[in-house]
N, C-alpha and C positions, 0 to 999 in steps of 0.2 A: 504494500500500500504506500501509497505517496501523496502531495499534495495536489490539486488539483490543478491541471495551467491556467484555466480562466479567471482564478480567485486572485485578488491583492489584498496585502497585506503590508502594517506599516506600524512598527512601537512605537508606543508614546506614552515617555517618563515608563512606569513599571505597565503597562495594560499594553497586547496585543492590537490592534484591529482589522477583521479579514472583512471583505466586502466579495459578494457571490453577488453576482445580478443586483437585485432592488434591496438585497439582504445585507446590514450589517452585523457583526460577532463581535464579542471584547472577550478577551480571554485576559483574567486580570489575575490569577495565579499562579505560582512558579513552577507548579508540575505542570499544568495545561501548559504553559511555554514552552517549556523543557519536550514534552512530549511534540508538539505542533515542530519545533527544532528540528526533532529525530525525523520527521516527514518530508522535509525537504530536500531529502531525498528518498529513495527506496529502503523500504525498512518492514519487516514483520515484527508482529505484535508479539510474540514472546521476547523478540531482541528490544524491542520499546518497553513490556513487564519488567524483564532482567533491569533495565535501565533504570526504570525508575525506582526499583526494589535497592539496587546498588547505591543510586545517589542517596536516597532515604533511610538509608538501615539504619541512620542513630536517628530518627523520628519513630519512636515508643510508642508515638500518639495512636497510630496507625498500626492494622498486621499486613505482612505480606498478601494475604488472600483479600481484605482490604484495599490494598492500593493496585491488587490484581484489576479488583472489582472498579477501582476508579476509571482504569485505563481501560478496561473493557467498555464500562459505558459513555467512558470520554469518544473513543473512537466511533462507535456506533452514532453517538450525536454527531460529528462530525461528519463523518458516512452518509446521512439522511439529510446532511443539509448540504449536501455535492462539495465538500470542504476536502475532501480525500476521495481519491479512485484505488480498486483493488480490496483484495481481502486477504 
């Protein structure tokens, strides 16, 4: 999965912002970034899980199957709003 070419996208100060068509996104959290990061280029979702599980492993707050669960519905939203192509 990857980003999709039609979308742009542009930081500003800590918030993301992707524009699809008439649609705009703020991705204003440091894993949504981090993950959105790993997308631009080709990348599968367990190398994007590992990733985030690795950057995160001294956040307690969270379990592994937790920030599984993050990235899995991160992407799916993503996916459904043509923000990512592929599976």
């Amino acid at each position: 999965m990857k980003l999709n070419e039609n979308i742009t996208y542009e930081k500003m100060g800590n918030d993301l912002y992707i524009m699809v068509e008439d649609e705009r996104f703020v991705l204003d959290n440091d894993v949504a970034i981090d993950v959105f990061d790993l997308l631009k280029v080709e990348s599968t979702k367990e190398k994007i899980k590992a990733f985030v599980r690795n950057k995160y492993r001294l956040d307690k707050e969270f379990t592994d199957d937790e920030k599984d669960g993050y990235v899995e519905e991160f992407l799916t939203v993503l996916k459904i709003n043509g923000i990512i192509t592929g599976s």
